[in-house]
Structure formats: structure tokens, C-alpha cells
FILO-396299 format. One record per residue (C-alpha): residue in one letter; x, y, z. Coordinates in steps of 0.02 Angstrom, whole numbers, plus 50000, padded with zeros to 5 digits. Example, Ala and Ser with C-alpha at 12.3 -4.5 7.8 and 13.67 -1.06 7.14 Angstrom:
2
A506154977550390 S506844994750357 
This chain:
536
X576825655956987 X574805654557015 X573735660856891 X572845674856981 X570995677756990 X570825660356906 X569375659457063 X568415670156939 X568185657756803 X567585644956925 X566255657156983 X565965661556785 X565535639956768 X564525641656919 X563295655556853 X563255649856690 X562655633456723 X561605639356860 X560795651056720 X560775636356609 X561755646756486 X561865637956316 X563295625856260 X563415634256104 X563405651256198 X564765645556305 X565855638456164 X565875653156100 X566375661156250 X567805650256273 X568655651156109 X568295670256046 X567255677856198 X568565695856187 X567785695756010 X565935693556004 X564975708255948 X563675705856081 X564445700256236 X563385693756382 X563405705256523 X563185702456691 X562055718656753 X561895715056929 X563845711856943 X564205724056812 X565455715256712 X565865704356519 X565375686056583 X566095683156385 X567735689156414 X568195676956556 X567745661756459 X569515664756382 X570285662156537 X570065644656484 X571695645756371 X572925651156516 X572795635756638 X574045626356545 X576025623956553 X577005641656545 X578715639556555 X579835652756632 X581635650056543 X582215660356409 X581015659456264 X582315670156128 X583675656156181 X582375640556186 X581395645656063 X580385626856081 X579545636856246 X578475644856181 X577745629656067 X577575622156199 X576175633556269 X575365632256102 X575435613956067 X574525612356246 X573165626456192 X572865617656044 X572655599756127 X571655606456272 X570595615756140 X570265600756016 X569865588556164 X568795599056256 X567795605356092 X568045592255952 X568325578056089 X569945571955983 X571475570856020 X572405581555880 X573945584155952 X575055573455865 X574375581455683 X575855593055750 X576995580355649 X575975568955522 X574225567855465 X572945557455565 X572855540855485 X570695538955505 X570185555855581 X570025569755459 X571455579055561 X573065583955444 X574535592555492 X574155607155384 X572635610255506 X573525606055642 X574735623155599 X573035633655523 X572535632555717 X574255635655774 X574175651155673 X572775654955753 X573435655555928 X574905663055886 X574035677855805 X573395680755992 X574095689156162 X574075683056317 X573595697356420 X572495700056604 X570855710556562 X570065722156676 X568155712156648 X567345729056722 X565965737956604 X566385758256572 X565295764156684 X566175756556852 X567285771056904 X566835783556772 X565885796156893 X567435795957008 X568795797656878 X567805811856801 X567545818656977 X569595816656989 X569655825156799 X568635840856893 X569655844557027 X571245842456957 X570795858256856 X570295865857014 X571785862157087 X572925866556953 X571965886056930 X572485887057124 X574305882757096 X574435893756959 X573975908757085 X575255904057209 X576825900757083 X576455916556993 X576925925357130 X578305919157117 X579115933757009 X581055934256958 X581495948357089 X580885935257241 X581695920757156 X583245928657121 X583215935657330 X582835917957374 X584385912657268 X585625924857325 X584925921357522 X585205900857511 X586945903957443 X587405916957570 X586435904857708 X587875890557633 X589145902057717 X588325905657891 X587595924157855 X585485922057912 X584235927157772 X583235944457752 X581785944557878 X580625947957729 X580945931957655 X580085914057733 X581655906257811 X581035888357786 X580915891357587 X582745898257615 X583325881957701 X582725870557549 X583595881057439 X585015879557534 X584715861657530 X584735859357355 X586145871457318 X587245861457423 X587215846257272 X588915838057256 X589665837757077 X587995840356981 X588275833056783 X588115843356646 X586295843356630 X585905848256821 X584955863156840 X586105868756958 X587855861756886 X588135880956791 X587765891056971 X589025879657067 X590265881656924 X590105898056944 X589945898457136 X591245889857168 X592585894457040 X594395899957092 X594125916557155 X595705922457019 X594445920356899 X593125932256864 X591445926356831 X591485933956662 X592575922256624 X592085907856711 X590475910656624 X590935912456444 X591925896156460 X590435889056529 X589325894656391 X590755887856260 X590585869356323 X588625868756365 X588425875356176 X589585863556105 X589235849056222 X587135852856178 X587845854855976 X588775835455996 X587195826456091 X585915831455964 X586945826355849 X587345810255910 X585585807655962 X584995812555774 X586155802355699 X586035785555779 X584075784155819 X582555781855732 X580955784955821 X580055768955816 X578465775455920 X578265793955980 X576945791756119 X576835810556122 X576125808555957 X573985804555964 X574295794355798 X575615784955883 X574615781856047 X573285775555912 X574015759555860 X574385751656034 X573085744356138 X572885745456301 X571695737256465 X571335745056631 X570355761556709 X571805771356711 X572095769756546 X570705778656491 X571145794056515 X573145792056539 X573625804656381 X574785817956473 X575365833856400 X576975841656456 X576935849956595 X575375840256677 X575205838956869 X575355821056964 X574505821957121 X575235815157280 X574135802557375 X574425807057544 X575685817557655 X575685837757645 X576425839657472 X575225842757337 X576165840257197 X577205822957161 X577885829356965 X577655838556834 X577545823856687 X578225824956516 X577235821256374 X576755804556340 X575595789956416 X575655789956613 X574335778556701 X574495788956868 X573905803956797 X572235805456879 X572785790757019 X574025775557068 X572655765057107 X571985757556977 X573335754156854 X573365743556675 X574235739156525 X574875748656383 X575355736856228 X576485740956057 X576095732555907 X576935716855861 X578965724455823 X579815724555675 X581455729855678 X583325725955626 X584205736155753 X585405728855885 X584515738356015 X582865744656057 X582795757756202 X581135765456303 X581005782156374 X580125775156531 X579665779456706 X578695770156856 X578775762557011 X577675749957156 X578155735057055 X577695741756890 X578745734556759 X579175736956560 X579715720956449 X579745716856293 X578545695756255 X579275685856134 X578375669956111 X577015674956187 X578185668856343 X577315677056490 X578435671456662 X580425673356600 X581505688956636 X582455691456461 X582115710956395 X581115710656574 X581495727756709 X580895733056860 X580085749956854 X581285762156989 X581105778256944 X579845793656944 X580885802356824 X580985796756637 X582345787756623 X582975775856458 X582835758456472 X583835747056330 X583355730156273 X584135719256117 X582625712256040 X582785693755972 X583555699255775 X582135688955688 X580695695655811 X579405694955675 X579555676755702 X579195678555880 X577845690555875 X578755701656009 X577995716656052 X578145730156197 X577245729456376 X577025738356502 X576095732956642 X575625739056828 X575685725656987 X573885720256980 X574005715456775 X575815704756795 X575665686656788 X577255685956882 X576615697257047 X576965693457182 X578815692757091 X579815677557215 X581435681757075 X580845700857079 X582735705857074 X583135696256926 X582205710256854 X582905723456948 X581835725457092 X582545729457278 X581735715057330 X580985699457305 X579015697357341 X579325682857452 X577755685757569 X575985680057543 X574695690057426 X573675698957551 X575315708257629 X575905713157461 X574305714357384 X573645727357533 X574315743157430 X573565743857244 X574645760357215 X575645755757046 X576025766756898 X577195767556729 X577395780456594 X578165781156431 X578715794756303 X579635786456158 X580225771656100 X582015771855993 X582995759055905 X584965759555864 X586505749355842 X587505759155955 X587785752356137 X587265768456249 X585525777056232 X585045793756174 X586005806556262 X584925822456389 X584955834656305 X585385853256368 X584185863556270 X583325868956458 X585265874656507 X585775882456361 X584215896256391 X585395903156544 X586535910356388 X585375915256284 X585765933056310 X587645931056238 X588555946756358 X589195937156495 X588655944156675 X590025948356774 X589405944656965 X588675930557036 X587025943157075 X586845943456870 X587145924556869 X585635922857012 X584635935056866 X584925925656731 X584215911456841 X582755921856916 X582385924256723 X582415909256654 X581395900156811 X580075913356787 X579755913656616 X579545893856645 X578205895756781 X577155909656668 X577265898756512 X576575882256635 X575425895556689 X574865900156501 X574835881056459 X576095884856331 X577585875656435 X579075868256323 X579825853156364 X581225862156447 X580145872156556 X579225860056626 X581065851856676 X581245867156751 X579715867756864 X579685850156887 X581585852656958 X581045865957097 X579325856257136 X580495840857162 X581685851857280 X579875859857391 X580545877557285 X578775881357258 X577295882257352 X576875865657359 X575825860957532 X574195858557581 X574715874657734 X575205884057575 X573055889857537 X571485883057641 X570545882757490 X571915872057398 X571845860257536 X569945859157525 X570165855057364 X571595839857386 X570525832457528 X569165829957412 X570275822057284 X571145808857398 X569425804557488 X568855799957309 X570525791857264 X570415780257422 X568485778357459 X567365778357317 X568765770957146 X568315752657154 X569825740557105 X569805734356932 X569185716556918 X570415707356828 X570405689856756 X571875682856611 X571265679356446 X571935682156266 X571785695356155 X571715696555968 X572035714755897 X573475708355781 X573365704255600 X573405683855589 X574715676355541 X574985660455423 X576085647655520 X577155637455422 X576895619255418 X578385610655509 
């Protein structure tokens, strides 16, 4: 693997001793520069010259085995920190103090593992070297319209009330068997509902898997029936999952939670404003659709834009569960994993990003990870040490990056989210839960034609879109919405209002002409309490 950007360090040398910076100055910079108090700052370029002088610690031997199994991997990147360190600084040679005291230099062993400490206490991470200011005038530009955008939405999807949503309902399912749609309905929105009534076997928690039940029961069987049997299992079946999920997980990080979000660090523009509530809008970047998703709660770093993209960090972990699993979602060679080690290139507790939806991702952290200082990561393309991945798949990509930088480098779109992170001892993750289902039997008399059914849907998919409207969405609304934006059930295109379109064209000409990419460089980062090593 090459150490990206490490051009930029070269070009930090250049200036500084073109600038005649001072040694001290630049010692400084090279042992502690993410922690000086009063960085140096480059004003023309508009970037931390201090920061990159820790670049200096990551051009040494990284390993890429299994660093929970080989546990001597990850000593090995410290024991050549520390030698590199002491010869370029103290112009010894200190690396054998690993194992005995220096017979005539005033080196021991017990420094030798004080300095180990040291670099053990600190992250190996890729910061964005960018002051504040680049990109804030865009993103709050972005911020602007996005409420713009969103007041228009809310104008069209209020219209849609339950009477027109339950028509539309009853119309797709008649359209299933050949009969054409009411002329006072728009046939194409018929033709996607169609489309996503015709789902095969929906599970359980399908928006849809209750209609089809009931659509396609044996016609001996009234729908009164049908439906009360229905509402029997959903209730019990929604009764046994939050159970099970109460009973076998313990909320190790709630990233809904602000005072959760508080203790884990972070790098990158997009992470400066990536705190979502539920319900909030992802914007597409291109084609007619408007709206991508409707995000849960939680940390997204596409919720203004793709393009720019970061790191999101957990504190160092410290549990005794077998398993440790991440409500997570992401694509465009985003990935999640959990360092141990401060190993930085193997694939153990290491996944692909696939998904748009939240889906749970399960790890089994190393049992005594307080020794290895493991903590969560979550990282978009630009801030991986591995991209371009050549062993992508080992990590559950569709492919391996196997073609130079500039091709796969040409698209900076890359994004991750997360929710919650749970630990357990039991195998599977936490189960869905049906709490957005269950709201179809709310009222408990059972209707007794599929029309009522398509009510009780109208209902339910209404009240949803009023609450999003109000800002007052539940987590099972927003499923809701999310579903029919997801299926084109809502006016969702930029033909759908010329003043909406306005609006998006604006948005995506500031997205793609006027966000500069984030200048990255790797470096280390100390936000962890230090640790005292034990003398070997």
C-alpha cells in the first residue's frame, strides 16, 4: 500500500526550509505538531503547516496480517517509531533499550517503554490539514437551501391526503389484474405503485408484507379474518423482538444521543455539520430525483454532500462481550472497522460499506481490547490508508480497486452513517422491530374489505407525511416515508415544481463547482488518556 499524500510532507520540508523555519520550531512540529496551542499557518495556502510535520511517524513498516492473532504487529510499528524518533532527534540509537539498559548512554529500558507509552497513547489517523474557513460559505450555502428545499417538499407531499393515497392504492392493485386506472389519477404514479405492490414474499417487517397477506389470501377466507390473525402474530412477533432485543443488548454508544456524539472525535468537512435528526432529507447528486432518503437519527457524513467525506472515531473500547455490533450504513468505498494495535492495513473486524439503508454490522472484538487500545472507525475513501483497496473483497467489496489512482480517484462521492453501537454474547444482532407495522392495528375492529385495509393504509401513510411535515416524525414514520420516497410514491422530481428545481440546480452547482476537496495528509492523533506501558 503507498502512503497517500506523503508528496505533501516533502513540499512541507521544502517551505520550511525555504522560510528558514526554526529547528526547534520544526521539532516540535514533528513530534506533537496536532497539539501545539499555536500552530503555524500557512495563509496564502490556507492550511496547519504543524499538523503535517506528524506525517513524519507514518513512513515506517505497517504490517497488514492479523494484529488480534499476531499481536507482535503492532510492536513492531512502534519499536520502528520509537527508533526513527530517537535517531532522528536524540541522534542515538535506543532501540535495543526495548530489552536491557544501555550500558554507557543514559538510555534504560524503563524509558525505552515511558516512550512506548507514549506512542501507544496515540492514533494513527489521515487529517483533513484545511483551516475552517475553506468550504464554510458553501456548506452553509448547502445548509440554506436544503431548508428551501425541504419547505417545497412539504407543499407537494401534503397533498398527498389519505383519500388520494388510498385511490392510488386500490388503482395499482386493480392495475396488478389488467383493469386501467381512473382518468383522474396520474397513470405513471399508478405504475410505480404497481411496481412495488408486485414484491415477492415481503418479511415480516415490509411495509407491504400485511396488504399482500391480505391481498392475496384464499378467497374462503374473509379478510376479517385474515386480518385479525395477522394482527395476532405482528403483536406477538413485535412483543418477542423487543424483548429479545432488551434482553440481550446493552447500548454501548447511542449516536442519536448529543452526549454520546460528544466523546468521539472526528476529521473532515463533512463532519462538521453531519448530526441528522430522524426524518432528515439526503439529497441526490444528479439525475431527476430529488430526494435519495430520508435518514434516521444519528451521524451521516452525506447529509449536506458525498463529496467531501471524513472520519468519525469511538473512544478507545472497553468491553467483555463476545460481540460488538454497529447500526451502520454507506457506500463508494466507505468502510466501518474496528483498529486494534493501532494496525492500520489488515482486514480483521474490517467491512465494506454496501448499503444506503441502516443495516447491523457484527464484529468480535479481541476479549482483552483494553490491551490493544481498539476503538471504532469509520472512514470515507479519501481518509483509508488502504484506498485504492487491491484485496477490497476481503472486506466485502464487489470488487477489488485494481486500477491506478486517478481512475478510481476521479469520483470523490463517499459517505457512512451510524446510529448505535450494541454489544452482546448472543450470535445474531438486534432484531427490526415492527413498531411502524403494528400502527396498521391500532384501531383493534378488524376491517372487513380490502378497501378498509387500503384505509387503514391511507391512514397510517398520511399521518406519517403530516408529522415529517410538523418536524415531529417518529422513527417509524420516517420508515414510512422513507419506504414510498425509495419506491418514487411521492413527488419526488425535479418536473414535479419549477421552483423546486430552481432550487436543486443551485444546490448541485455548489456541490460540484465551488466545495473544494479536503486536503488530506496522515499523521497521529492524541485525544486519548495516556497510558502507562508495562516494562517487558
Amino acid at each position: 500500500y503507498e502512503v497517500h499524500h506523503a508528496w505533501r510532507y516533502r513540499d512541507y520540508l521544502v517551505r520550511a526550509f525555504n522560510q528558514d523555519v526554526p529547528y526547534n520550531q520544526l521539532i516540535r512540529e514533528h513530534i506533537a505538531g496536532d497539539l501545539l496551542a499555536q500552530p503555524r499557518i500557512n495563509h496564502r495556502g490556507r492550511f496547519n503547516e504543524s499538523t503535517i510535520g506528524t506525517a513524519f511517524y507514518r513512513f515506517g513498516e505497517v504490517p497488514h496480517d492479523d494484529c488480534i492473532g499476531l499481536r507482535s504487529i503492532g510492536y513492531d510499528i512502534f519499536a520502528n517509531q520509537v527508533d526513527t524518533l530517537t535517531k532522528a532527534f536524540q541522534a542515538s540509537t535506543v532501540a535495543c533499550a526495548r530489552c536491557h539498559d544501555h550500558k554507557i548512554d543514559a538510555f534504560s529500558t524503563r524509558d525505552y517503554h515511558a516512550l512506548l507509552g507514549v506512542l501507544r497513547s496515540t492514533r494513527l489517523v489521515a487529517h483533513s490539514i484545511d483551516l475552517p474557513e475553506i468550504n464554510r460559505q458553501p456548506l452553509e450555502r448547502l445548509e440554506a437551501l436544503k431548508l428551501l428545499i425541504r419547505k417545497r417538499l412539504t407543499r407537494l407531499w401534503k397533498n398527498q391526503g389519505p383519500a388520494r393515497l388510498k385511490a392510488l392504492l386500490l388503482a395499482a392493485e386493480a392495475a396488478r389484474d389488467g383493469q386501467a386506472p381512473p382518468g383522474n389519477l396520474d397513470a405513471g404514479l399508478v405504475t410505480r405503485w404497481k411496481t412495488a405492490l408486485s414484491v415477492k414474499n415481503p418479511p415480516l417487517e415490509h411495509p407491504l408484507h400485511t396488504w399482500r397477506s391480505v391481498a392475496d389470501r384464499d378467497r374462503q377466507t374473509p379478510v376479517e379474518k385474515a386480518w385479525s390473525t395477522l394482527a395476532d402474530r405482528y403483536l406477538d412477533e413485535h412483543r418477542k423482538r423487543t424483548r429479545f432485543n432488551l434482553e440481550n443488548f446493552r447500548t454501548l454508544y447511542d449516536l442519536r444521543d448529543p452526549a454520546h456524539v460528544a466523546l468521539w472525535s472526528s476529521h473532515g468537512h463533512a463532519l462538521r455539520s453531519a448530526t441528522s435528526v430522524d426524518g432528515e432529507l439526503a439529497l441526490s447528486g444528479s439525475g431527476n430525483s430529488i430526494v435519495s432518503q430520508l435518514l434516521p437519527a444519528g451521524i451521516h457524513s452525506h447529509r449536506l454532500t458525498t463529496r467531501l467525506g471524513g472520519t468519525f472515531r469511538s473512544p478507545i473500547l472497553h468491553t467483555t462481550r463476545k460481540h460488538l455490533s454497529l447500526q451502520v450504513l454507506g457506500n463508494q468505498r466507505a468502510v466501518v472497522r474496528i483498529v486494534s494495535n493501532n494496525c492500520q492495513l489488515n482486514y480483521v473486524n474490517y467491512k465494506a460499506l454496501q448499503s444506503d439503508q441502516p443495516t447491523w454490522i457484527t464484529f468480535e472484538p479481541a476479549r482483552d481490547d483494553q490491551k490493544l487500545r481498539a476503538y471504532i472507525e469509520l472512514v470515507s475513501k479519501f481518509y483509508n490508508p488502504k484506498f485504492p483497496d487491491q484485496l477490497a473483497t476481503i472486506g466485502g467489496a464487489k470488487e477489488n480497486d485494481r486500477v491506478p489512482w486517478d481512475k478510481v480517484a476521479a469520483d470523490p462521492r463517499s459517505y457512512f452513517g451510524i446510529s448505535r453501537v450494541v454489544v452482546h454474547d448472543v450470535d445474531a444482532p438486534p432484531k427490526v422491530e415492527l413498531d411502524h407495522l403494528c400502527r396498521l392495528f391500532e384501531n383493534g375492529q378488524a376491517p372487513a374489505s380490502l378497501d378498509t385495509v387500503a384505509t387503514r393504509y391511507a391512514t397510517v401513510l398520511s399521518r406519517s407525511i403530516t408529522a415529517w411535515s410538523n418536524k415531529n416524525a417518529s422513527p417509524a414514520q420516517v420508515r414510512w416515508i422513507d419506504w414510498l420516497v425509495r419506491n418514487g410514491l411521492l413527488d419526488n422530481s425535479l418536473d414535479a415544481d419549477p421552483e423546486l428545481a430552481g432550487l436543486v440546480k443551485q444546490y448541485r452547482t455548489i456541490e460540484e463547482k465551488q466545495l473544494v476537496q479536503p486536503r488530506i495528509i496522515p499523521g497521529v492523533e492524541d485525544v486519548d488518556d495516556g497510558i502507562d506501558q508495562p516494562v517487558l
